[in-house]
N, C-alpha and C positions, 0 to 999 in steps of 0.2 A: 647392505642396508635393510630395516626392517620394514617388514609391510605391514601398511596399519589394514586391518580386518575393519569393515564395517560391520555395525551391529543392527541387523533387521528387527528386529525386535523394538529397537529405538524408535527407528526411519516409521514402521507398522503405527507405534502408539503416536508419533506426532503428528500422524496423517490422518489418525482416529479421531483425536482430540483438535484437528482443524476442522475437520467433517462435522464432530459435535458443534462445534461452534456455528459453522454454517448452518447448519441445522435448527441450532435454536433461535437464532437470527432471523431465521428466514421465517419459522413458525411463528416467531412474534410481530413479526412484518404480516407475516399474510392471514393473521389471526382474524376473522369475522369479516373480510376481503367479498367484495362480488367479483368472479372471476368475469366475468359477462361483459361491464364497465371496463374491465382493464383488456380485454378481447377487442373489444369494440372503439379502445382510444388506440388500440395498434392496429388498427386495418385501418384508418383516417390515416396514418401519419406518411407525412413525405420523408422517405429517406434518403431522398438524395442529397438533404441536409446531412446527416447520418452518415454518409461516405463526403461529404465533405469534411467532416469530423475528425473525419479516420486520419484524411491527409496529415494534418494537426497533432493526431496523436504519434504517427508513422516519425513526422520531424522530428518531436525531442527525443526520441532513439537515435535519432542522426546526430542535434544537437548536442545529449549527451557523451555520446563516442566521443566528437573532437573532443570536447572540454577533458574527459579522463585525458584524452591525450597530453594535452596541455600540464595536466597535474604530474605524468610518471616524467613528463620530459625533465625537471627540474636533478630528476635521480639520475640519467642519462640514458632513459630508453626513448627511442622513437620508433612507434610504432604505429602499421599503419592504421588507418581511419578503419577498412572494413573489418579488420579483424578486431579491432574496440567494438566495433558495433556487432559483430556476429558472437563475441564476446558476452555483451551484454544481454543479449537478444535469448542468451540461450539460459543467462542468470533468471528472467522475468518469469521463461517458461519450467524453469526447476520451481521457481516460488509458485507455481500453479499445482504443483503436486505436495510438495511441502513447504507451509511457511518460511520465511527468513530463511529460508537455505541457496537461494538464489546471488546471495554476496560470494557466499564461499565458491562455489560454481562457478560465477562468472568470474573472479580471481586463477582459481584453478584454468577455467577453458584459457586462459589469457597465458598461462604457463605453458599451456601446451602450445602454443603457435608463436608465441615472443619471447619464452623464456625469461616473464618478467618476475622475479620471488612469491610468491602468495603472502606471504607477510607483510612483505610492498603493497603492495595491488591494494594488500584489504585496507591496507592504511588512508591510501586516499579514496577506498569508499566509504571507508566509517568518515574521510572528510568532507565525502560530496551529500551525505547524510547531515553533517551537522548546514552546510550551506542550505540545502534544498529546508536545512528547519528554520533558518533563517528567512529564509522566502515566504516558508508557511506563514512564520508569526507578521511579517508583513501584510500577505493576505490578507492575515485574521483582523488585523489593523483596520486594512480598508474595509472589512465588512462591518466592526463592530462603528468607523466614525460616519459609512453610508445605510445600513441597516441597521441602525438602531434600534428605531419603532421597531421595527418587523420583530428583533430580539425580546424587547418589551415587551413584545402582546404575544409571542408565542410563552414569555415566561409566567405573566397573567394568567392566560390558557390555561397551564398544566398546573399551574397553585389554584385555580377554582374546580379543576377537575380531583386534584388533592382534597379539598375541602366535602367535595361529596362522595368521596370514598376514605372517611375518619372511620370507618367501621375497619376492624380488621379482619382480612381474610386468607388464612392459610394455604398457601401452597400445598404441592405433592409434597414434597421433600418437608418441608415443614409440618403437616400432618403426621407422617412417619416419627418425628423426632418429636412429636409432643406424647405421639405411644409412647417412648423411652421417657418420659417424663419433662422432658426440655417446654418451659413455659415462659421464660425470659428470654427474648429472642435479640433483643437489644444486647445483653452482657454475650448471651452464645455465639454472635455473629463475631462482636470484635474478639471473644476468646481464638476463634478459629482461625481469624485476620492473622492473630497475634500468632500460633500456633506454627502459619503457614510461613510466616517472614521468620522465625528462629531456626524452622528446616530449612529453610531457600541459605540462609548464613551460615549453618552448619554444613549445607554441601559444598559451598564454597568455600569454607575452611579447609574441606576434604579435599576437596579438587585440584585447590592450590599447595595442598603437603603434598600429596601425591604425584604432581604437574608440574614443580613448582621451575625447572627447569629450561620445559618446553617455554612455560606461560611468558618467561622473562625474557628467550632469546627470539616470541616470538611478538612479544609488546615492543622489544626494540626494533624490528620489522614495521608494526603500527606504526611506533611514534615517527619516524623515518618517515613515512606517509605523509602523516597529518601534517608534520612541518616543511612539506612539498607548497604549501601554499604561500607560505614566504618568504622562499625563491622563486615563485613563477617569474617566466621572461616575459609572457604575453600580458598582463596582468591587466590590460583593456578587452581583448579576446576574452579572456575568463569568463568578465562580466557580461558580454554580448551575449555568448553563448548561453550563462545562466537565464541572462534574462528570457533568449529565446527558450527555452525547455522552460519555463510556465508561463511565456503567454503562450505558447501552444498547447499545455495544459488548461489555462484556461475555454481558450478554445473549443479544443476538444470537448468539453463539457456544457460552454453555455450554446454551442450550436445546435446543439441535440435539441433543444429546449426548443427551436425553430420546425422543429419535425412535428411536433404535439401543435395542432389549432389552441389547445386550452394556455399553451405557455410563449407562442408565437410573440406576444406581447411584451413578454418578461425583457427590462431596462438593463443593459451594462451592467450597472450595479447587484443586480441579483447575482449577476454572474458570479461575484465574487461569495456570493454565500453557500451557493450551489459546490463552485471550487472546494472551497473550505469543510464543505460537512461531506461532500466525497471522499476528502481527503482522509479527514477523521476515521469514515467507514470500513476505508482499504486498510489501514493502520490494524486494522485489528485481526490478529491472527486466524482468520476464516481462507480457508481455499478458494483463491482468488476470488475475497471478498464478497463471493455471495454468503446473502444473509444479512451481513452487517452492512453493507454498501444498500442494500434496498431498505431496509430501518430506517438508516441515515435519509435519504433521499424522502421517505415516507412521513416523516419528522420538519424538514429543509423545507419541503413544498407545502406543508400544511404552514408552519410557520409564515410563509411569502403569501399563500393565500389568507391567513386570519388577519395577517398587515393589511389586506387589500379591501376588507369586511367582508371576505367570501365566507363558504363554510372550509373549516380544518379539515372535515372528514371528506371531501371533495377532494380536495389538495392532498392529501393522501394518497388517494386512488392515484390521483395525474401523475405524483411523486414517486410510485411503486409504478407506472407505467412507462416512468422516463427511466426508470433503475433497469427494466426491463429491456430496454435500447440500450440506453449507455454503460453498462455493465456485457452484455455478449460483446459487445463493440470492442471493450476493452480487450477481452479472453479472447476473443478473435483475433485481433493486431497480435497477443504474447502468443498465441497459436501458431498462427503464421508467421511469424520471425522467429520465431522460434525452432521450429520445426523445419525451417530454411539454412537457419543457423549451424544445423546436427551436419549436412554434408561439407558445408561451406566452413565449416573447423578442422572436420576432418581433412580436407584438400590440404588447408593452411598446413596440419600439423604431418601429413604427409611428405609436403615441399620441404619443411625443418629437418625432415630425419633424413631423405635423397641427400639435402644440402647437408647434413654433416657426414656421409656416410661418402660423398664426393668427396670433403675436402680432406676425410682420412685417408 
């Protein structure tokens, strides 16, 4: 059998290019910030809201375990619950070093302890990816038909903030490129748009001449997956359990909000806007979401404070202070289970190779 060679080189640049991310995310978040204010709303806060949080987040790790379970059973694997879950546990903490690579991860660690395909596995995670998008746009539902106004006036906001910045002014990068002559920035932008989506099609064209083998024997793997969901046996289970892995999502998030005196206040329903633009933040390929998750939050809470007629730039500060909590909160649970997970696989995958080395 041949060994596939990883290529560091790869793994280097997408860990680069996550860091960037974080990076600029986070420079745009805490652009013209008084560190002092956000100092001083974190020594007020109670965290024992905060480790009630955690509980909440800790569950839909649990949560999600059974449910995968529930999905490979359909193929004929039964597998147990901890090893889903240490499984998983060890997916969340690979996506902490490099984006998206935590699916393949957690599929592969599951190879190694159940012997369940990787082609499999990934199939019903690309399925429990389309379910949990399902949930999202639900979410998004109940924020957009309870948080309307709040929608409204944060989009007022940003169009009269638009209006006193008609003047235009050049970026770094855009200074640079107007030395080279570039002065239509409208036609330059979508050339490059256009530019970048003919390369992304052309390597895929490549990918797949050269792949085209692997790609096919390993999409029937996927699709094998994906149509795990109808044959489920449990198919009320299913649902219990989805539901449980986001309301403890939710949870997780709008309890944090109880730790801050300034958000103590904040209604049920905020929760779900808070949810949602969390959600949005982690989505984006930054190293566990720092960066883009404190933006989001920074943006979320200003929004919920100009609904209230506070000030936005207040709500900001509270927003980047609650990013500041519920964000380590999160990298801390994927730390720790994660990092639990490294022995607690290897044990499993131990017991598999004794137990076949027995029964030869």
């Amino acid at each position: 059998m041949e060994k596939k060679t990883k290529n560091p080189l790869k793994s280097i640049l997408t860990i680069v290019i996550s860091l960037a991310f974080a990076g600029f995310f986070l420079w745009v978040a805490l652009k013209g910030l008084d560190f002092k204010v956000i100092q001083k709303s974190l020594s007020k806060a109670n965290y024992w809201w905060v480790a009630f949080a955690a509980c909440f987040g800790i569950a839909a790790y649990w949560f999600r375990a059974i449910r995968w379970n529930l999905m490979l059973e359909p193929m004929g694997y039964n597998i147990s619950n901890s090893n889903s879950l240490w499984s998983i546990s060890f997916g969340y903490l690979m996506n902490l070093t490099i984006p998206r690579s935590g699916e393949v991860a957690r599929a592969t660690a599951l190879y190694g302890v159940e012997k369940v395909p990787v082609d499999q596995s990934f199939g019903t995670i690309i399925l429990e990816r389309v379910v949990d998008l399902v949930c999202m746009i639900i979410f998004l539902c109940l924020t957009a038909i309870f948080k309307f106004n709040t929608i409204l006036s944060f989009y007022q906001f940003v169009m009269e903030k638009k209006d006193e910045k008609e003047k235009f002014v050049p970026n770094f990068f855009e200074k640079q490129m107007m030395k080279l002559g570039v002065n239509d920035f409208d036609s330059f932008y979508f050339y490059l748009k256009l530019g970048l989506v003919l390369l992304i099609v052309i390597c895929l064209i490549l990918f797949y001449k050269f792949k085209k083998e692997k790609l096919i024997n390993f999409g029937k793997g996927i699709l094998q997956g994906l149509t795990s969901i109808f044959k489920l046996k449990q198919k009320g289970k299913f649902i219990l359990y989805t539901i449980g892995i986001w309301v403890s999502y939710y949870f997780a998030a709008y309890l944090v909000c109880f730790a801050l005196p300034e958000t103590s206040g904040f209604t049920f329903d905020d929760g779900f806007l808070i949810l949602v633009v969390g959600t949005f933040g982690m989505i984006i390929p930054a190293s566990g979401g720092i960066g883009a998750f404190n933006l989001a939050m920074k943006y979320g809470f200003m929004a919920l404070f100009i609904s209230m007629g506070k000030s936005g730039e207040v709500g900001g500060e509270v927003g980047l202070t609650y990013s500041f909590i519920s964000l380590p909160l999160q990298i801390f649970i994927m730390l720790i289970m994660g990092l639990i997970s490294i022995p607690m696989l290897a044990k499993a995958r131990n017991a598999v190779v004794a137990e076949k080395k027995f029964v030869e």
